[in-house]
N, C-alpha and C positions, 0 to 999 in steps of 0.2 A: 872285438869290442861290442858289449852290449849294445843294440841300438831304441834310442831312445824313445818312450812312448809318446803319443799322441795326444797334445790336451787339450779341450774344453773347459770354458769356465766362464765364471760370473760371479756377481757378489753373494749367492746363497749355492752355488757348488763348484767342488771341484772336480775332476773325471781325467782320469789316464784312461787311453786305450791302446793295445796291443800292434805295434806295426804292421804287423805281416795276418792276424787273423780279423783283425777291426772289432774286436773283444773288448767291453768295458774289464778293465783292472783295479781301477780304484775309483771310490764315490767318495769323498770325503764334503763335510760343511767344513767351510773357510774361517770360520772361527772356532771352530771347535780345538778347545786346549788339548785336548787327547788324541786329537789325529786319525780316531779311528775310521779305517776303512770297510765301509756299509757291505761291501762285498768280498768274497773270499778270493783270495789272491798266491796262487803258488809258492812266492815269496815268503808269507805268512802262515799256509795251512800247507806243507809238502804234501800232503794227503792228494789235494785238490788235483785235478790234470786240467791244464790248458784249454782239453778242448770242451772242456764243460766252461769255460769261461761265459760271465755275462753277454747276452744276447748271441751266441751260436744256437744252434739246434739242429731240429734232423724235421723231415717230412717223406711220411709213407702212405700204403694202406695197412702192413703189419710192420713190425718190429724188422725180420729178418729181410727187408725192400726199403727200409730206410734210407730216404737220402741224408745226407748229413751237410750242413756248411759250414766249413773250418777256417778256410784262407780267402782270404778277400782277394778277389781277380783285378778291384780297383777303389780304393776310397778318395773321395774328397773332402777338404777341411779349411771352413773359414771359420772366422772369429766367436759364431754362433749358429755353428752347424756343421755337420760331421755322417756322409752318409758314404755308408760301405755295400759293395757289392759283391753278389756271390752265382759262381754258377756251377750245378751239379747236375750232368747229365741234361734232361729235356725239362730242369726248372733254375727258374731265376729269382736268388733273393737279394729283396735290398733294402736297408734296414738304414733309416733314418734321424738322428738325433738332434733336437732344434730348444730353442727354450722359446716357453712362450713368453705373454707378455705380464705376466708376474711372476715371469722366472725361474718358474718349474722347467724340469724336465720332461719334454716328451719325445718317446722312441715310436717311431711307426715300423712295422715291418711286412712286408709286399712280397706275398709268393707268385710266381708267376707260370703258369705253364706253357715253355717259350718251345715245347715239343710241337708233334703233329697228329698226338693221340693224346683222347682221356687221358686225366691223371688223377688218382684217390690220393685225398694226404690225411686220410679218417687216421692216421697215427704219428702225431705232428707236435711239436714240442720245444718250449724255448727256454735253454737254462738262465734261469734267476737265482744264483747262488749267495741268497744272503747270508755275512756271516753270522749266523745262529750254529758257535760253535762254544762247548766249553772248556777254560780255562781256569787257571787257580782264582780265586776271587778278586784277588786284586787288578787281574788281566779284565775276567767276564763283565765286574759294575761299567765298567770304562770305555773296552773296544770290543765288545760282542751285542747281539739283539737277540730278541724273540720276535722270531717271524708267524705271527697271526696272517691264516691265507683264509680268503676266501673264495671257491672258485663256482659261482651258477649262471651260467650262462651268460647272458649280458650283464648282471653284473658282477663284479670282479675285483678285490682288492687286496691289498697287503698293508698291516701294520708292522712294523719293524721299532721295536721300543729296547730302547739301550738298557742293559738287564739291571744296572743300576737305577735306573728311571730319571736319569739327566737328560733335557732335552737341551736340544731338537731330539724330534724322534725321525725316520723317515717315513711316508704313508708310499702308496702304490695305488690306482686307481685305472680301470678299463675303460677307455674312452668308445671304441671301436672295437666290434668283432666279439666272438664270446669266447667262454673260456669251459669245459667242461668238469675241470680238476687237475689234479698236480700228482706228480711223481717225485720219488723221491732216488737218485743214484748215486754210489760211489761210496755202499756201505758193507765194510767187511771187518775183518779183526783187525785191520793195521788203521782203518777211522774207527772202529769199535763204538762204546760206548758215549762217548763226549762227544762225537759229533752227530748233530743232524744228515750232512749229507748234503749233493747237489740239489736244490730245486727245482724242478721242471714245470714249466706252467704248460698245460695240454691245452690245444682250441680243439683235439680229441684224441681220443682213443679206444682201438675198436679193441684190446687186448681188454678192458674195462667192462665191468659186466652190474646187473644191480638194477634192481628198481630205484633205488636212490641215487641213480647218474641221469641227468639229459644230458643227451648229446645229438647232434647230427651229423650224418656220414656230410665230409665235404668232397666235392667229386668239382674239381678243373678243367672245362673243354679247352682246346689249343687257343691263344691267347687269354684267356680268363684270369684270371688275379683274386687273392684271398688277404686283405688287409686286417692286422689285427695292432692295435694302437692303445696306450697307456702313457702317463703321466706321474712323474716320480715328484713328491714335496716333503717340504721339512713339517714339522706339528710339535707342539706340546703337550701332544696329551690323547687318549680316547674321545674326549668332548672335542678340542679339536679337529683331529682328524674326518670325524663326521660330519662336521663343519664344511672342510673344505668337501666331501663327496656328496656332499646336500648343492653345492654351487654344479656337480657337475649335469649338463645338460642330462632330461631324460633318467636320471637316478633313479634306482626304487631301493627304498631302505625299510624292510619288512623287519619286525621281530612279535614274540609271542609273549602272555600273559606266563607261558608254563613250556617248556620242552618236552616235557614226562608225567603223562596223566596215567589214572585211571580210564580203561577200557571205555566207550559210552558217556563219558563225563565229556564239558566243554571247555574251549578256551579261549581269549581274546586273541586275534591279532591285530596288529598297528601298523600301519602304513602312514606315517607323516603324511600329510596331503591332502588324504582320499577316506575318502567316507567307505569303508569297506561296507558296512550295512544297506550303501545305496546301489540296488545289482542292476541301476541304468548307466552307471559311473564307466569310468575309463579303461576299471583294473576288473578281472576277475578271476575268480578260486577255481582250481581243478586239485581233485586227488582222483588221480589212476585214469584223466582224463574225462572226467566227469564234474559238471559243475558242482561246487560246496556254495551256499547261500547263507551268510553271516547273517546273524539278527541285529536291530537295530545298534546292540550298543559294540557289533564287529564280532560276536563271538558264534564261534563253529562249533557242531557238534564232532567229537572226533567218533572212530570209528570203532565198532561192538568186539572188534578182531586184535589181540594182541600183537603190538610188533613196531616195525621201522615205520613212518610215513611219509611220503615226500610231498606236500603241496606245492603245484608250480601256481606263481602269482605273474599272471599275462595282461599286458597291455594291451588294447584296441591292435594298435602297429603291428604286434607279435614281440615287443621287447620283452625278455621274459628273466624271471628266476625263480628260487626258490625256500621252503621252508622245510626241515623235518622236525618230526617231533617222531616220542615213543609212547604207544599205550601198552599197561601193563596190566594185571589183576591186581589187584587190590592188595597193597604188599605186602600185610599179615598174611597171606594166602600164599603169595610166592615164594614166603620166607620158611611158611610151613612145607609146604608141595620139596623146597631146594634142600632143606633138612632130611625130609624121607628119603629123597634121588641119597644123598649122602650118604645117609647110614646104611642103605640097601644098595649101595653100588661102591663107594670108595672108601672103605675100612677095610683092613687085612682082618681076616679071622681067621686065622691059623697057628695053633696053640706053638705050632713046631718050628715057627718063622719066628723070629727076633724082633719086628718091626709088631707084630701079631700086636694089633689095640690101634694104630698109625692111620690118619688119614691120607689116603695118597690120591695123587694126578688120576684121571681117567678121561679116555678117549672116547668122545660122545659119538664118534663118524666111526669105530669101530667097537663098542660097546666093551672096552677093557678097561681094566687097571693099568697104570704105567708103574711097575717097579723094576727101577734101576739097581741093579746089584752091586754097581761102581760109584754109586752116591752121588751121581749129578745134583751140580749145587742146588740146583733149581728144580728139581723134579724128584726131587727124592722124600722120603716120610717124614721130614721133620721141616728145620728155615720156618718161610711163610706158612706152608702146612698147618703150623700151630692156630693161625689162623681161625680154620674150621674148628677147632677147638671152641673156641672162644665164644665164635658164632652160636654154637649149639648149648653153650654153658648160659649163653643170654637168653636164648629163645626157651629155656625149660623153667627160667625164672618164673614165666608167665604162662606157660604152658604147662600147664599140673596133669597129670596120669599117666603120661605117655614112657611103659615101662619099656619097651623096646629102643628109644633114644635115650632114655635114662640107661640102661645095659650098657649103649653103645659110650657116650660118656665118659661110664666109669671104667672101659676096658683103656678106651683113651690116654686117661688119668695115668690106669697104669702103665700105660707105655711111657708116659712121658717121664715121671716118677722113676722107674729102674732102666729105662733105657737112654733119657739124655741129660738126667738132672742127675748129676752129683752129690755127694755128702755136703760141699763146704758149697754148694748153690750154684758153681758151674754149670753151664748148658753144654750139651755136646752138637755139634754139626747134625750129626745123623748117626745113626747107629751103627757101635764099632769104633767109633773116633776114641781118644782118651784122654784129649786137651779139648777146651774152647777155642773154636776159631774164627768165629764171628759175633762181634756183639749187638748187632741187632737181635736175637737170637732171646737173649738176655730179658728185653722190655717184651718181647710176644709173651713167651713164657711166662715171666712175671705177670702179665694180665690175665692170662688162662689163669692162675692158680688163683687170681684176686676173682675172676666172676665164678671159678667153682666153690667158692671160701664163700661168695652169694647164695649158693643156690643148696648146699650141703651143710653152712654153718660150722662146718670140722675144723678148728682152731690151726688142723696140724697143715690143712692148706695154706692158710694165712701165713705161718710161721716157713712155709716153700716161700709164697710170696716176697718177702722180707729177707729171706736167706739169698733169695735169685739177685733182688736187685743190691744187697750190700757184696755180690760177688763181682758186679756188675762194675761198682764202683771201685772196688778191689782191684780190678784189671783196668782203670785209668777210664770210666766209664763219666767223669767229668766234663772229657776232653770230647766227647763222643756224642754226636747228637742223634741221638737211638730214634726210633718212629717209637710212639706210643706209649710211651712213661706216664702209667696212670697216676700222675700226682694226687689231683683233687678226691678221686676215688679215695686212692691207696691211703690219706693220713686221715682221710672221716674216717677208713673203714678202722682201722687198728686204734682209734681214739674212742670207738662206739664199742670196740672187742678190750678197752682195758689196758691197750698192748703199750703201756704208755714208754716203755726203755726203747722199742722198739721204734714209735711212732718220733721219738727223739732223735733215732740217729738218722734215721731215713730223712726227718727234716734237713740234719746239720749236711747229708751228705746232697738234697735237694738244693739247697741256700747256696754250697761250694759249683753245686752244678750251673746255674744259675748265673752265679756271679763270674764264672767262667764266659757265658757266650754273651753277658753285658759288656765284659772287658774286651769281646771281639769286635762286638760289633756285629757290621756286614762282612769280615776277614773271616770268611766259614772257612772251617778245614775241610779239605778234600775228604772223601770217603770213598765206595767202590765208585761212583762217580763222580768227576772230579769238583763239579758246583750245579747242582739240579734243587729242583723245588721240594724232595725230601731230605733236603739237609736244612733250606730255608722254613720250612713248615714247621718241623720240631722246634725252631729256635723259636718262633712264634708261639707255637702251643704251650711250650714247658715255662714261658716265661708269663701267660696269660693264667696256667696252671696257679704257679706260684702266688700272680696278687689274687685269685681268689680264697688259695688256701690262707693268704697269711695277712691279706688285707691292706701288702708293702705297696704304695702306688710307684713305689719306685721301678718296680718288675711290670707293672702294665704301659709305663711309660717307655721301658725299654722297648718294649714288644713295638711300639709306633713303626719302627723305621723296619722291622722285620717283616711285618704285617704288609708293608708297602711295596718292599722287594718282593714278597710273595704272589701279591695281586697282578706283577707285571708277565707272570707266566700265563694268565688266563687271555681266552679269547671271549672277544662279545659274537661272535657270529650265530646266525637263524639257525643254527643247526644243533638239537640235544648233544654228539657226539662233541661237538667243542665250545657251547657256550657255558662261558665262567668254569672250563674245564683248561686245565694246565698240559702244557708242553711234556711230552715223554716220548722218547722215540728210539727203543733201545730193551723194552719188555718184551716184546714179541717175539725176541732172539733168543732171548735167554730163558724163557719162562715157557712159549710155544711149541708143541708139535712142527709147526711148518716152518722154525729156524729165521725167521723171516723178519729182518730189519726195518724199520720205520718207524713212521708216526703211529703210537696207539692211543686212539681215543672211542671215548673215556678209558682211561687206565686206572683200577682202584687206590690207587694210592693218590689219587686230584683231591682223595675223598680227605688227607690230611690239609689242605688247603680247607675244605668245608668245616675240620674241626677247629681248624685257627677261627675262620670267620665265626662259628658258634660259640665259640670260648669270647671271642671281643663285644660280640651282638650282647652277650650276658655281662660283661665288665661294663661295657659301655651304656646299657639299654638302649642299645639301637636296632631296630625290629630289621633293617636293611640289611645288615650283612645277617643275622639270625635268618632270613629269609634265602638271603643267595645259600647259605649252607645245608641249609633243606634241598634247593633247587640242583645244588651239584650231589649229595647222595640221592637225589631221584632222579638224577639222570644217568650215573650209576646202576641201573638195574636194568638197561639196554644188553646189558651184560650175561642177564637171566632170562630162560624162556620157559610157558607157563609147565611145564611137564617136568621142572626142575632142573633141567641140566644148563650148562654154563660155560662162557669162554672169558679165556686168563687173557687174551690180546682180541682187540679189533683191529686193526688194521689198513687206519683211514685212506692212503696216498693211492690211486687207482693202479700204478705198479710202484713196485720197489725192484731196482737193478732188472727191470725187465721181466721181473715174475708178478702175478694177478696179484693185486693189491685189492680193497674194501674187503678186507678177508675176516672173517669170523674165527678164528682160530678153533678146531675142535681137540683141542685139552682145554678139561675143565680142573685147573690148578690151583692157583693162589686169589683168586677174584674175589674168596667169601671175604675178607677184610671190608669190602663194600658195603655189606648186610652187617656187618659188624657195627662203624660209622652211622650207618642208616639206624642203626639200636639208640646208638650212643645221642644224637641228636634228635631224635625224635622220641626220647625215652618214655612219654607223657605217654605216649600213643601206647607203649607194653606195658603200661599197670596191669595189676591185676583188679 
C-alpha cells in the first residue's frame, strides 16, 4: 500500500512531501480551480526520477565526490513546520520548512561539516524542479509555468508565471546565502524536446567556467555550516512580484537603459534607491574588478572592446550581484564583416556537388564546412539555411557594387530554384528528397524569393514567390502556423508589380488563414514542438500582418490575447542573454555541434517575438513595445563576433547533465535569421 505523503498547509498553499525522502511533491495554491502542481512530480511527468525531487541535492568539490542527499535519516512535522534531516558520509543536511508571518513559504537549508577534516562543496546544488514542462495547449495555459531564473550571487530569484497568464503566479526569492547559477538535468530523447528538464540552483560550481560567473569556492572546516535560505509566494504579475522582492531586506534590483550597445557608447543604469552618480553612496560599479564612475545622471561609459560584460554592483557589506551587457560594432559593420565570413567560408562551390550554390553549417573551432551526406535535419543545405539567403538578398538591397556577393547570390538562387523548389511550388527538405516534408520550409523560401524579387526586379521571382506559398496552402498550410509569412510585404509587393489575380488569391487564401487561428484562439496546434513561443509568435504576427494589410480591426483585436501569451515567455532579468528574451531550451540539440541540451539564450528565433512586438508598436503607435523589439534583435547579435563568425546556440545553464554549460556553440548554423529580423525592424536604418 502506497504510503501516504506528508502535508503542510495554510490558507495560500498547499505542499505534499515524500515519506521516506522529505522531497516536496506537490505545491499547489488552495484555490486554484485547476489544481495545478507548481512542481514536477513523478506521477505527472514519468520522465522525472524521484531523486531530483524538490529540495534534494548533492554537495562536492567536483561532480565525480558528490555527496548526494536522498533519504531523510529523520523528519519532523507540526502544523506549520516540517524539517528533514539528512546525513552523508562526514556532512549533515537539514532542510527546513516554516511559513512566515504572511504566509509565504520559507525553506532554509544547513549543510553541516559534521566530519573531522576540511570539506569543499564549491559543487553543490539544490533541485528546484519547476513544472516548466510542455503539453498540448489546453494542458500548458492551465498546469504548466515559465520559469524566469535569476541567479548573482546574493541576489536571487525565480518567476514562475502560468503559461496562460492566470494568476496567482508563483515568485521565488533569496533570502540567505548566494546563488552562483543553475543547472539544468535529466535531458535526453525520452524528455526531448517539450521538456525543460530538472532545475538545479548552484550556491556553486567549480565545473562552471566564464567571466560572466562569480562565484566563491566554499571550503567547511569541521563543525562549520553553510546556510542558504528562500522564500516561495503567490503574485499577479511582473509588477507584482518586484513588489514583494523590493520588501525583501538588503535587495538590490539593478537594470539598464540598453543590454546591447555600440562599442565606446554609454548607458544608464538604475538601481531604485541609490543614486549611482554619487561614488560616496553605498553601492559601487566594478567591471573586471576595477572601479566604473557613473556621471551624474547614472550613466557608464561601456568599453572600446567588443564582447560579453559582466558589472558586479557591491554593497559597502560585500552584498553583491550583477549586470551584463554586450558591446558590438556598429551593426551595419557586423552585418557587413558576417556577409563576407559567409560567402568566403560557407557556400559550396562545386560545380560537380548537387548542393553546389547551398549555404551550409561551418565549424568556427575547426575552420570547416559541415556537409552532411545523410541530410541531418538540422545541418544540412537547405530548412533554416534559407535563411542566410535572405539575409544576403537584404543586405545588397542597400549595399550596391559588391560583385562577389552578388555572384554568390545568384548561384544561391540557383540552387534553390532546381534543387528544392518544384514545378507546382513544393519545397524539398534538402537535396534528393522528392515530396515536401516540412512546411516551415514553405514561408523561408517564399521570403527569399520575395527579397530577391526586391533586389533583381525579375517578375519570374515574384511569380516563385506566389507559387511557394499557394503550394503552401495546398498542403493544408492554414492549419499551420509557419514562422515568417511575409504578409504585409508579400500583397504591396504584387499590388505595386500589377500582379493583381495573384495578389487576390493570396488575400482569399491569407483571410482563410487567419480566420483559422482567430477560431482557435489560444488552442495552438502542436508542431515539432508540442506549444513553444514559435507557434505563439506567428499567431500574433500573421494576425497583426492582416489588420495592417487590410485595415480589418477585427484581426488586430485578435491578436490582444496572442500577443499576451507571448510576452509571458520573456524574462525581465539584468542580463542581455535573457532580458525580454523568450524561453527555448531544446536548439542546441538539434541545431549544435556539441549535442548539448538546454537553455539557449538568446536563441534567434526570440527575434519572432520582437517582430510581433514591432508589428503592435506600428498598429497600435506605441513607441514601448517598437522599442522592446529593437532592444531584443540587439541583443540578438551577442550571437556575432566582430570577424564575422557566429554561434547557432549559447548555452546559458553552467552544466547541463553534468557536461560545461555557458557554452558558445562553435557551429555557425542557422542564427543569421537574427540579422534577418534586425533588417526587418530597423529597416529606416538600410535606406539607401
Amino acid at each position: 500500500m502506497p504510503t501516504l505523503p506528508l502535508i503542510l498547509k495554510n490558507d495560500r498553499f498547499h505542499l505534499e512531501y515524500n515519506h521516506y525522502s522529505g522531497a516536496m511533491t506537490r505545491l499547489l495554491h488552495p484555490d486554484d480551480t485547476h489544481a495545478m502542481n507548481w512542481v514536477l512530480d513523478q506521477r505527472e511527468n514519468p520522465w522525472h526520477r524521484v531523486s531530483s525531487d524538490w529540495g534534494l541535492g548533492f554537495v562536492g568539490s567536483m561532480y565525480k565526490w558528490q555527496k548526494r542527499w536522498q533519504v531523510a535519516s529523520s523528519i519532523e512535522q507540526n502544523d506549520s513546520r516540517l524539517i528533514a534531516r539528512y546525513q552523508t558520509d562526514n556532512v549533515g543536511i537539514t532542510v527546513e520548512r516554516t511559513f512566515d508571518e504572511s504566509g509565504d513559504l520559507v525553506e532554509r537549508y544547513r549543510i553541516q561539516n559534521t566530519g573531522e577534516q576540511t570539506f569543499d562543496i564549491s559543487s553543490s546544488g539544490i533541485y528546484t524542479p519547476f513544472n516548466d514542462t510542455y503539453e498540448p495547449a489546453e494542458i500548458s495555459l492551465f498546469k504548466r509555468c515559465h520559469a524566469h531564473i535569476w541567479t548573482a550571487h546574493n541576489v536571487a530569484w525565480v518567476n514562475a508565471l502560468r503559461m496562460g497568464g492566470k494568476g496567482p503566479h508563483l515568485g521565488m526569492v533569496l533570502l540567505e546565502g548566494s546563488l552562483c547559477g543553475y543547472s539544468i538535468e535529466n535531458r535526453d530523447m525520452r524528455s526531448s524536446s517539450n521538456i525543460r528538464g530538472d532545475i538545479v540552483l548552484n550556491p556553486a560550481e567549480s565545473l562552471a567556467e566564464g567571466r560572466d560567473i562569480y562565484q566563491e569556492k566554499i571550503i567547511l572546516e569541521p563543525g562549520q555550516s553553510y546556510t542558504l535560505a528562500w522564500k516561495l509566494f503567490w503574485h499577479t504579475g511582473w509588477d507584482d512580484f518586484f513588489d514583494t522582492l523590493h520588501m525583501v531586506p538588503g535587495f538590490i534590483d539593478v537594470s539598464a537603459s540598453r543590454y546591447s550597445a555600440e562599442k565606446g557608447t554609454s548607458i544608464a543604469i538604475d538601481i531604485p534607491g541609490i543614486n549611482t552618480g554619487d561614488t560616496a553612496g553605498e553601492i559601487r560599479i566594478e567591471l573586471k574588478e576595477e572601479l566604473v564612475l557613473p556621471d551624474a545622471k547614472g550613466r557608464i561609459q561601456l568599453p572600446d572592446e567588443s564582447g560579453l560584460h559582466r558589472y558586479d554592483i557591491i554593497r559597502t557589506d560585500g552584498y553583491r550581484t550583477s549586470l551584463h551587457v554586450v558591446t558590438t560594432p556598429a551593426p551595419r559593420d557586423l552585418i557587413r564583416t558576417r556577409v563576407r565570413f559567409i560567402v568566403d567560408n560557407q557556400q559550396v562551390t562545386d560545380p560537380s556537388d548537387p548542393r553546389d550554390g547551398a549555404y551550409v553549417p561551418f565549424d568556427t573551432e575547426y575552420n570547416r564546412q559541415i556537409l552532411n551526406p545523410n541530410g541531418d535535419r538540422n545541418t544540412n543545405e537547405a530548412r533554416e539555411r534559407i535563411g542566410v539567403g535572405v539575409l544576403i538578398a537584404q543586405y545588397l538591397q542597400y549595399e550596391n557594387g559588391n560583385d562577389t556577393v552578388t555572384r554568390s547570390l545568384e548561384r544561391f538562387a540557383r540552387f534553390v530554384e532546381t534543387r528544392l523548389l518544384k514545378e507546382n511550388g513544393d519545397v524539398l527538405d534538402s537535396v534528393g528528397d522528392t515530396t515536401p516534408q516540412r512546411m516551415y520550409n514553405f514561408s523561408w523560401v517564399a521570403h527569399f524569393w520575395l527579397e530577391y524579387y526586391k533586389l533583381t526586379k525579375e517578375k519570374r521571382y515574384l511569380n516563385f514567390f506566389t507559387r511557394t506559398l499557394s503550394a503552401y496552402y495546398a498542403l493544408g498550410g492554414a492549419d499551420f502556423y509557419a514562422i515568417g509569412i511575409p504578409v504585409v510585404d508579400g500583397l504591396k509587393i504584387l499590388a505595386q508589380a500589377g500582379m493583381n489575380a495573384q495578389h487576390s488569391e493570396l488575400m482569399q487564401h491569407f483571410q482563410r488563414h487567419a480566420h483559422t487561428i482567430m477560431k482557435r484562439g489560444l488552442l495552438y496546434p502542436g508542431h515539432e514542438v508540442i506549444f513553444e513561443q514559435s507557434i505563439v509568435g506567428p499567431a500574433a504576427v500573421f494576425l497583426l500582418e492582416m489588420f495592417i494589410a487590410t485595415g480589418d480591426t477585427a484581426y488586430g483585436d485578435a491578436a490582444q490575447e496572442h500577443l499576451a501569451c507571448l510576452e509571458l515567455f520573456n524574462g525581465h532579468q539584468p542580463d542581455v542573454r535573457l532580458n525580454d528574451i523568450a524561453i527555448r531550451h531544446w536548439d542546441g540539440y538539434w541545431f549544435g555541434r556539441e549535442r548539448l541540451w538546454g537553455d539557449t539564450f538568446p536563441h534567434y528565433w526570440s527575434c519572432i517575438t520582437a517582430h510581433a512586438f514591432f508589428r503592435y508598436g506600428q498598429v497600435r503607435s506605441n513607441e514601448d513595445y517598437t522599442q522592446r523589439a529593437r532592444a531584443i534583435v540587439d541583443g540578438n547579435l551577442v550571437s556575432f563576433t566582430p570577424d564575422g563568425k557566429a554561434s547557432c546556440a549559447l548555452i546559458y545553464p553552467l552544466t547541463v547533465d553534468n557536461r560545461i554549460g555557458r557554452l558558445r556553440d562553435p557551429l555557425a548554423n542557422d542564427q543569421d535569421w537574427a540579422l534577418v529580423y534586425y533588417h526587418i525592424i530597423n529597416h529606416e536604418e538600410f535606406r539607401l
